[in-house]
N, CA and C of each residue as an Amber inpcrd file, in Angstrom:
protein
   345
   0.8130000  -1.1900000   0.0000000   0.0000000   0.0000000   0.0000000
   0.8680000   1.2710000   0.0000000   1.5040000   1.3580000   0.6340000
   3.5530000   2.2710000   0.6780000   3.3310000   2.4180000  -0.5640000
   3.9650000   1.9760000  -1.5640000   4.5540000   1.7140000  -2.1690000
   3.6360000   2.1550000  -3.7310000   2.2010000   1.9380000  -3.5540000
   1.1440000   2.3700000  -4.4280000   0.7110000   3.5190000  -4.2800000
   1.3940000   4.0490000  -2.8510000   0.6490000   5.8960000  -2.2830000
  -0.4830000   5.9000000  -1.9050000  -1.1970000   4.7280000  -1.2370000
  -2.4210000   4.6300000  -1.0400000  -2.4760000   4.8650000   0.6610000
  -1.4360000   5.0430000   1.5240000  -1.2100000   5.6500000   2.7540000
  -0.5820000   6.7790000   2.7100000  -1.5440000   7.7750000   3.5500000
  -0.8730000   9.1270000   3.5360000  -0.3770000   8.8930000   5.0920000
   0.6140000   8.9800000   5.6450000   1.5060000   9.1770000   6.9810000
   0.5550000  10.2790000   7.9600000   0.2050000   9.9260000   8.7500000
  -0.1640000  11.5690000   9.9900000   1.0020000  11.6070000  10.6780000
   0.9440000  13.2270000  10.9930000   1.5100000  13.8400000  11.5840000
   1.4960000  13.0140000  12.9420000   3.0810000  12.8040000  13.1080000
   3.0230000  12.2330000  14.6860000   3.1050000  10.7070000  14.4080000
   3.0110000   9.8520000  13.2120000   2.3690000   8.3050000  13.0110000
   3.9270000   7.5880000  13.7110000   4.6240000   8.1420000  14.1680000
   5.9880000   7.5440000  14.5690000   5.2470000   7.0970000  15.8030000
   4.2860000   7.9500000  16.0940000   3.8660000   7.7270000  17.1970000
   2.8880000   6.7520000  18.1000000   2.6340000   6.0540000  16.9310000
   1.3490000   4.6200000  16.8670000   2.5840000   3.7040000  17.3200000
   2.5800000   3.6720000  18.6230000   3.2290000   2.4080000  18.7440000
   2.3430000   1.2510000  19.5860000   2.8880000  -0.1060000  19.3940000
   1.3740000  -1.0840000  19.9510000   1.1480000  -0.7960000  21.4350000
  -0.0930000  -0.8560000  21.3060000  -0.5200000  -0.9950000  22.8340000
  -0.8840000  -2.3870000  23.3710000   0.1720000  -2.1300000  24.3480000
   0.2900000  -3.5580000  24.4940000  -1.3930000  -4.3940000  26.0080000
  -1.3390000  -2.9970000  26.4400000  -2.9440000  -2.9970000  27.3310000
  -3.8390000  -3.6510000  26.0040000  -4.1200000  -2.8170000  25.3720000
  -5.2660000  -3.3530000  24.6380000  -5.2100000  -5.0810000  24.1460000
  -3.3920000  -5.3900000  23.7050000  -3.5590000  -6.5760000  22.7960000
  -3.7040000  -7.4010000  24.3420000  -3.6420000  -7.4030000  25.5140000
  -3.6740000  -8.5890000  26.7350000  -5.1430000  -8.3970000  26.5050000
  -6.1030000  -7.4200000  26.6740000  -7.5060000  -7.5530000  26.5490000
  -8.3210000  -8.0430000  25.7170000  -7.2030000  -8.1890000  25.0020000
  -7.4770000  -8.7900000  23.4500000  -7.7570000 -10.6510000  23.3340000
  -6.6470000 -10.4970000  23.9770000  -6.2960000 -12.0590000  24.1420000
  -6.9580000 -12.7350000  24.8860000  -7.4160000 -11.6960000  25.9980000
  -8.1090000 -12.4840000  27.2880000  -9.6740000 -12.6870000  26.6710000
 -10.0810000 -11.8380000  25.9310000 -11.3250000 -11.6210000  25.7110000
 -11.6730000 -12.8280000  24.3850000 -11.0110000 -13.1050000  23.7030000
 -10.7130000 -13.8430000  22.8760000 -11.4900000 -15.5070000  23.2130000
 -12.1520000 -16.0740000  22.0110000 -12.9050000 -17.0540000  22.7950000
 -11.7110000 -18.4720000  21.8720000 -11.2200000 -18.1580000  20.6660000
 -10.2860000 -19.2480000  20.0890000  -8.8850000 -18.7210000  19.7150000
  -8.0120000 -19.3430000  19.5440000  -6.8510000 -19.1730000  19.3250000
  -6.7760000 -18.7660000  17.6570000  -7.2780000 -18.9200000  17.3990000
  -7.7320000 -18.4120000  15.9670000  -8.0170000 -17.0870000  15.7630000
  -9.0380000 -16.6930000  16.5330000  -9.7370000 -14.9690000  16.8650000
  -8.7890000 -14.5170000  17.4550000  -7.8160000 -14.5710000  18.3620000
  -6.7300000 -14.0550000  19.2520000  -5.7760000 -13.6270000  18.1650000
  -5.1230000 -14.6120000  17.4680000  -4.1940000 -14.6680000  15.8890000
  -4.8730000 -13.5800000  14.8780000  -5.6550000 -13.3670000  14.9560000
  -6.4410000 -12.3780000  13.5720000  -6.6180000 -11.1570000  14.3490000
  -6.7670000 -10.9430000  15.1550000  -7.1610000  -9.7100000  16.2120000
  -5.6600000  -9.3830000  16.4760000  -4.7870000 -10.1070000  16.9280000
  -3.7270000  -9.9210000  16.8430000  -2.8730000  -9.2480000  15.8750000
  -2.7920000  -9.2850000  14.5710000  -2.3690000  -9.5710000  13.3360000
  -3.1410000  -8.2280000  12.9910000  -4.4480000  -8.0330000  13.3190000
  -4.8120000  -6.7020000  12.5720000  -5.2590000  -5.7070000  14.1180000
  -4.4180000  -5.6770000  15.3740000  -4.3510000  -4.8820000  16.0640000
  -4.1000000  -3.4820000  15.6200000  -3.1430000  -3.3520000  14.6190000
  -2.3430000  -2.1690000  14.6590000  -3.2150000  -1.2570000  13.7670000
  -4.5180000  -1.8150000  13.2800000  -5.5120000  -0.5960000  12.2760000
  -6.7010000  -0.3800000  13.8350000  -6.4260000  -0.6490000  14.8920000
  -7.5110000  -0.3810000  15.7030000  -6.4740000   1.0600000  16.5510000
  -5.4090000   0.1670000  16.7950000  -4.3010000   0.9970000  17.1790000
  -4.2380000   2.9060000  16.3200000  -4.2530000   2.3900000  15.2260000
  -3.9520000   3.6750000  14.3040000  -5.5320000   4.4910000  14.1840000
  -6.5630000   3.5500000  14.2190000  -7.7110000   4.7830000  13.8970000
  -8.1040000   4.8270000  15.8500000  -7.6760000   4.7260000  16.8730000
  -7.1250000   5.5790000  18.1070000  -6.6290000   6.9640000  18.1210000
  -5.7730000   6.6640000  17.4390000  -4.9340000   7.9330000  17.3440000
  -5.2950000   8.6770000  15.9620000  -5.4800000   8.4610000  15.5780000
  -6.5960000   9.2910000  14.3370000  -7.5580000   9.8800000  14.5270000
  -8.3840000   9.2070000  13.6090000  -9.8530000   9.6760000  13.6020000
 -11.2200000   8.6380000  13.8430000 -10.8580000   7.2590000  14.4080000
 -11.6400000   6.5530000  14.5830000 -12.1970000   5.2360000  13.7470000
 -11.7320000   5.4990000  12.6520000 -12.3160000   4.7700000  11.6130000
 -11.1970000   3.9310000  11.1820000 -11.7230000   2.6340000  10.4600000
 -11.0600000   1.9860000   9.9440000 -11.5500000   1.4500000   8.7450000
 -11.0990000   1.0160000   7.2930000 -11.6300000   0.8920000   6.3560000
 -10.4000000  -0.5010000   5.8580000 -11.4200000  -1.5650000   5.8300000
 -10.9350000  -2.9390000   5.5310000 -11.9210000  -3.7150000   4.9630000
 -11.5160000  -4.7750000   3.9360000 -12.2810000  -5.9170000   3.2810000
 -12.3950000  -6.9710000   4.0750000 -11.7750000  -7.0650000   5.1600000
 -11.4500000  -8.2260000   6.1540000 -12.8710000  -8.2610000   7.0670000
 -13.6270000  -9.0590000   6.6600000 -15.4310000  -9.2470000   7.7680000
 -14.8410000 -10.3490000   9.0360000 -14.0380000 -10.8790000   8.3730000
 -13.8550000 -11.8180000   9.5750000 -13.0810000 -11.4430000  10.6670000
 -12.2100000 -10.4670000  10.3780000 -11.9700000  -9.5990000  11.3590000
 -12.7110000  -8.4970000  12.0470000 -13.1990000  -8.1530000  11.5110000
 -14.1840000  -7.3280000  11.8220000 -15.2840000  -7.8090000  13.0130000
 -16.0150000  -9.1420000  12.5000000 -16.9590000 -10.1270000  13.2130000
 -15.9370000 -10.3330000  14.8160000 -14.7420000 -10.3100000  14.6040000
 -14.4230000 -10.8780000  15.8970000 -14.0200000  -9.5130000  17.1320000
 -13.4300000  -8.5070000  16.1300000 -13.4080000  -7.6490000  16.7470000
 -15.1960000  -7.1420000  17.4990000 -16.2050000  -7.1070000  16.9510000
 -17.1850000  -6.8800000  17.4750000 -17.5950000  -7.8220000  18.4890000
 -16.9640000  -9.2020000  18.2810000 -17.7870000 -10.3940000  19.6560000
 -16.8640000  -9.3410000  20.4160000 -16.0460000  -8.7080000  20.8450000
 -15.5820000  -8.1980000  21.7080000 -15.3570000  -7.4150000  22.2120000
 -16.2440000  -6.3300000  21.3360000 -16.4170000  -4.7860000  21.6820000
 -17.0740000  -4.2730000  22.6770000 -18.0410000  -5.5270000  23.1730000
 -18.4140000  -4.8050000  24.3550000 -18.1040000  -4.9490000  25.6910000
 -17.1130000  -6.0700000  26.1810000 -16.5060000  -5.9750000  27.2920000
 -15.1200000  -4.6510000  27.3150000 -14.7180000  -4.7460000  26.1810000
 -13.5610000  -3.5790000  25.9590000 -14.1060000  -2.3640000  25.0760000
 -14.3430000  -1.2700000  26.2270000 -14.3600000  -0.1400000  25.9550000
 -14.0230000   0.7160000  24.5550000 -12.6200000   0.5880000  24.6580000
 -11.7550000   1.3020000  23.6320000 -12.1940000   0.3970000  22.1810000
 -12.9520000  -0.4200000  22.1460000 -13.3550000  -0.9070000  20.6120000
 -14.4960000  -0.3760000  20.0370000 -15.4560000  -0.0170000  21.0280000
 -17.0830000   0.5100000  20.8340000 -17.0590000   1.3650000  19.6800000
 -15.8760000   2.5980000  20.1390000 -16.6280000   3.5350000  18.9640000
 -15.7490000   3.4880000  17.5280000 -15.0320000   2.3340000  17.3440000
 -14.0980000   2.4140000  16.2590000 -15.2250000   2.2090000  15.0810000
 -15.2330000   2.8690000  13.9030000 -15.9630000   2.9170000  12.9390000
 -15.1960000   1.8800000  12.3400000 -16.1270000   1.1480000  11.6410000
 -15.4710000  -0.2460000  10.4760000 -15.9600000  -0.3120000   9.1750000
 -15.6080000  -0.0860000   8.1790000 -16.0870000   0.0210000   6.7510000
 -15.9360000  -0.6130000   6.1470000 -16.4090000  -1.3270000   5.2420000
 -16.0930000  -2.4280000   4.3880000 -16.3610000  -1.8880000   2.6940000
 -15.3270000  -1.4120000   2.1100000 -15.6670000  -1.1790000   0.7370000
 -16.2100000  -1.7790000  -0.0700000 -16.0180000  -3.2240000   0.1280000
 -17.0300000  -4.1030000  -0.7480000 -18.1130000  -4.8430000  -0.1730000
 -18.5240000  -4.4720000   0.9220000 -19.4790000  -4.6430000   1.7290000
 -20.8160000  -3.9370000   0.9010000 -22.0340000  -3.8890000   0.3610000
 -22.6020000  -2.6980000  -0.3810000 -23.3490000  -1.9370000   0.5800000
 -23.6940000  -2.9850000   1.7920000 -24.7590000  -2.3260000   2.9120000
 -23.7270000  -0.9070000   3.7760000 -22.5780000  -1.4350000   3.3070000
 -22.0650000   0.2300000   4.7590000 -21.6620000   1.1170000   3.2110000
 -21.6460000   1.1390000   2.1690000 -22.0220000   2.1530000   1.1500000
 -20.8050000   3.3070000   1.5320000 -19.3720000   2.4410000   1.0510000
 -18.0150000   2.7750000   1.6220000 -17.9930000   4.8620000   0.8830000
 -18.6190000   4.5030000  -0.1450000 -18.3900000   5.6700000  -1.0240000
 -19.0590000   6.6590000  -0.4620000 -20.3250000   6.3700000  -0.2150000
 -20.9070000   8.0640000   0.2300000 -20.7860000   7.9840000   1.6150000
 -20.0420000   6.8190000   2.2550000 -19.7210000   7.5400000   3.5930000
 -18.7040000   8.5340000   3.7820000 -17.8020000   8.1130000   2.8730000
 -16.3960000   9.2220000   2.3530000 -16.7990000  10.4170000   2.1240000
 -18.0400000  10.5010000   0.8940000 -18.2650000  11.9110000   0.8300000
 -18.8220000  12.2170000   1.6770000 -19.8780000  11.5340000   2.4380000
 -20.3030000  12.5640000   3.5640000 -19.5270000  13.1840000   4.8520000
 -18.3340000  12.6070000   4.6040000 -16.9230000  13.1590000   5.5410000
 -16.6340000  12.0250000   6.5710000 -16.9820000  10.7990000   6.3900000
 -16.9520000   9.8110000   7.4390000 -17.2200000   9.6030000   8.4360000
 -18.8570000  10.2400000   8.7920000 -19.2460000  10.6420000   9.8170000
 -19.2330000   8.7410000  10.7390000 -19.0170000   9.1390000  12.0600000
 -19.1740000   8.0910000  13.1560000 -20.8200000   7.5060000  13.1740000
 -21.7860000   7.2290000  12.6090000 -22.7990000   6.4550000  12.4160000
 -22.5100000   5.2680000  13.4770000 -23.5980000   5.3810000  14.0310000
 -23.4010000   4.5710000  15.5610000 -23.8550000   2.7140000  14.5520000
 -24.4780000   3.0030000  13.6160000 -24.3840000   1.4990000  13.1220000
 -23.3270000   0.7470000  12.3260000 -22.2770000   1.4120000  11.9320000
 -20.5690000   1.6740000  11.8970000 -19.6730000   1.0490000  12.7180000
 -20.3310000   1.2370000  13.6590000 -18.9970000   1.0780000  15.0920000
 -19.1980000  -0.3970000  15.9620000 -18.4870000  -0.7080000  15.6740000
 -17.4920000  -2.2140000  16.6020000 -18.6870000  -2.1900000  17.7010000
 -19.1360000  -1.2090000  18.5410000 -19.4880000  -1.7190000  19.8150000
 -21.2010000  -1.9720000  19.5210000 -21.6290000  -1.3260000  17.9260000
 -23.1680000  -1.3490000  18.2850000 -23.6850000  -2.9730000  17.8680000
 -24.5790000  -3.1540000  18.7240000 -25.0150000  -4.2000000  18.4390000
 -26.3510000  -4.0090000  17.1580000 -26.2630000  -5.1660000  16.3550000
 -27.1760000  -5.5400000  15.1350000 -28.9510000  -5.7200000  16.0900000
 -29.5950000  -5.1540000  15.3480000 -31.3240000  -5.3400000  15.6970000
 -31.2570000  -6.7420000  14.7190000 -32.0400000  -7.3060000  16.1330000
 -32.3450000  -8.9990000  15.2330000 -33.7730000  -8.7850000  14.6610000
 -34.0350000  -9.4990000  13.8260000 -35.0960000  -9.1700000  12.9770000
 -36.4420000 -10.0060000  13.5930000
């Protein structure tokens, strides 16, 4: 992604370093060694939209799915926004234009209305 210019650097990004609190909560909260390994592995985009702006924008559902079984014992996951560009229901494009607003049905911690 480097390398294509498809990451722009923030100001300060020296400064994303892992948190290592979050990945033990991670682990503990974790129901397979499998979900621990993938949560693990894509810690550092929960890490970076922390120190950002909240959001995170990935094709990865299965990460996503696990990060949410666990958003609601851990705090710091609730309000992370999760986007899925090829997802069609979170409608990656006009969330962009509408400036990426935090939509509480977006975020890691809200829970789905069962039908």
């Amino acid at each position: 992604m480097f390398v294509k210019k498809k990451i722009v650097p923030l100001d300060g990004a020296a400064d994303v370093a892992a948190d290592e609190t979050l990945r033990i909560q991670l682990e503990n909260a974790s129901e397979t060694v499998k979900q621990t390994e993938k949560m693990l592995e894509d810690a550092h985009l929960i890490e970076a939209a922390r120190k950002a702006d909240f959001c995170v924008v990935s094709r990865d559902e299965e990460v996503r799915n696990y990060f949410q079984s666990v958003a609601s014992p851990l705090r710091r996951l609730r309000k992370i926004c999760w986007v899925n560009p090829d997802k069609p229901d979170d409608d990656a494009l006009a969330w962009l234009q509408a400036g990426a607003p935090s939509n509480e049905f977006r975020m890691l911690g809200h829970a789905p209305k069962e039908d």
